[in-house]
N, C-alpha and C positions, 0 to 999 in steps of 0.2 A: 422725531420720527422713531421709528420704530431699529432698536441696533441688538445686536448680537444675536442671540440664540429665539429669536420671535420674529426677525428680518430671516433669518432662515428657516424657520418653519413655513412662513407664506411663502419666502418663492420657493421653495419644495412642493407645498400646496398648490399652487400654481403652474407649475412645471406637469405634475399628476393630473390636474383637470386638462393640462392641453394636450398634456398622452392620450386621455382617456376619450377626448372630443376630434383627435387626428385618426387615432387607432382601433377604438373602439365603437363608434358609432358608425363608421361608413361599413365594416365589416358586417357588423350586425344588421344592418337590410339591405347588403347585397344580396342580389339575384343574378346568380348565372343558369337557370335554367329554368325555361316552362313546359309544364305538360300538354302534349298536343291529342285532343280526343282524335278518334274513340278508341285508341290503344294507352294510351297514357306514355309515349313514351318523351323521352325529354330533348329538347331541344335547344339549343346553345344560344343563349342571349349575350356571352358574351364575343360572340363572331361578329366584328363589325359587316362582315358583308351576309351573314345566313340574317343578322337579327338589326338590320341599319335602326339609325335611331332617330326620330320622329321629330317633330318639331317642337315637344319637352324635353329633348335630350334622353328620353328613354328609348329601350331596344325591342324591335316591334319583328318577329317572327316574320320572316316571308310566307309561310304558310299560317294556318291556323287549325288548320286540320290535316292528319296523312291517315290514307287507305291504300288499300290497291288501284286505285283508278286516278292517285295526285299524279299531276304531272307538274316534273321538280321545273324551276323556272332559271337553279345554276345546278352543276352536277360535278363531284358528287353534294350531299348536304351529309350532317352527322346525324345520328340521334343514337337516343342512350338509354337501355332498361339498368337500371343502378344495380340491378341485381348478376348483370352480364361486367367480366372484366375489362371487355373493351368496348367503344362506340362500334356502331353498324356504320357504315356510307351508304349512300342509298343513288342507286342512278336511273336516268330511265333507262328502258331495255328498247332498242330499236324500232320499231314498225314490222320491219320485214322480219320478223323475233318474235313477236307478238302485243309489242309495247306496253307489258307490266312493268310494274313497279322492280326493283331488285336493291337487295342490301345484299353487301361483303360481310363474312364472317371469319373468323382468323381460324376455325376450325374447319368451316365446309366452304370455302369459298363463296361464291356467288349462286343465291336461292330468289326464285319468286318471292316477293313482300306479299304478306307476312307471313313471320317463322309459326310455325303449328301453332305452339304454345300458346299464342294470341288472338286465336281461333277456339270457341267452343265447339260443341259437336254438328252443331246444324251450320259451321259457317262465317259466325256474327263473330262483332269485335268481342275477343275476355279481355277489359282493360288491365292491366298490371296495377298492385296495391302500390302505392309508394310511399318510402319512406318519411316518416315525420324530418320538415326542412329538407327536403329535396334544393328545393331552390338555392341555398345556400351551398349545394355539397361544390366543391371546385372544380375548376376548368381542367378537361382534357390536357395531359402533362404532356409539354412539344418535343421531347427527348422520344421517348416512345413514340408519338402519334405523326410524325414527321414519316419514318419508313413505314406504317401500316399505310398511308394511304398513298404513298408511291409504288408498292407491292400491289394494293387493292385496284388503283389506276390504270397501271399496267396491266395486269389480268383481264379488266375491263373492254380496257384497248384492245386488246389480244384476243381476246373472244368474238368480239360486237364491232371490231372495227372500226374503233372511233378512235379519231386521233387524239393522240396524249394533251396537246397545247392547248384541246376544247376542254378539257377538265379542271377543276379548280387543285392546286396544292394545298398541302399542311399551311405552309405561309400566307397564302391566299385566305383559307379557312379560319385562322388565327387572327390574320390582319398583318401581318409581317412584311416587309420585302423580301424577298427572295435570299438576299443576303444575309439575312435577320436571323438563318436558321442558323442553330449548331452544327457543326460540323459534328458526324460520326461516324 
């Protein structure tokens, strides 16, 4: 057989291909996010409950399109212009409200869907360009996004009168127990 300095070059070699087949290939066509028309903005596949996973074991959007007129089917949901530093949450807005669409912003609170910017002049969707690999950028970090949507909930609740316990958490959103969260 093979001894000394040639027995350790193959399992060196062999060690490197099972790095590079553990490490490197699941990373590279992961997808944690898809664009949902006709805004293009992004939507988390990897939330086991916004994107459950189908009978391939892939993660299939509860929605497939959002406008003004979706009606969310859990509340809030995320989505994401990659160009903005935080996710929107998007909820409905009551009936007796007028029952728009609404997303949380960490600068102007709570706006009718959608933000101008995603509106041309006459109305219609301007889709956002998206960056080359979109799909691949990472998930929502739970340290931060844990208090934006207990802050965004809150204000929700406090506005539109809807109780806290009907709204989905960071943990819920993520997929976590409850316990699961960081303390901060």
């Amino acid at each position: 057989m093979f001894r000394g300095k040639e027995s350790l070059k193959i399992r060196i070699f062999f060690i490197l291909i099972l790095f590079i087949l553990v490490t490197g290939i699941p990373s590279a066509h992961a997808q944690y996010w898809e664009a949902l028309p006709p805004y293009n903005l992004l939507w988390p596949l990897w939330s086991p409950l916004l994107s459950p996973l189908n009978t391939m074991a892939e993660p299939i959007p509860l929605l497939s399109s959002l406008d003004q007129t979706t009606l969310l089917p859990v509340q809030p949901v995320l989505v994401w212009d990659p160009a903005q530093q935080y996710p929107w949450l998007l909820y409905n807005m009551p009936d007796v409200f007028g029952g728009a669409l609404i997303y949380y912003d960490t600068f102007y609170g709570l706006n009718v869907f959608p933000p101008p910017y995603l509106l041309d002049g006459t109305g219609l969707p301007l889709p956002i360009t998206l960056p080359v690999g979109f799909a691949g950028l990472p998930p929502t970090g739970l340290n931060a996004f844990a208090p934006y949507v207990s802050i965004a909930n809150y204000i929700f609740s406090d506005i539109y009168n809807v109780g806290l316990l009907t709204l989905l958490t960071a943990a819920d959103i993520w997929g976590l127990p409850a316990s699961g969260l960081p303390v901060l």
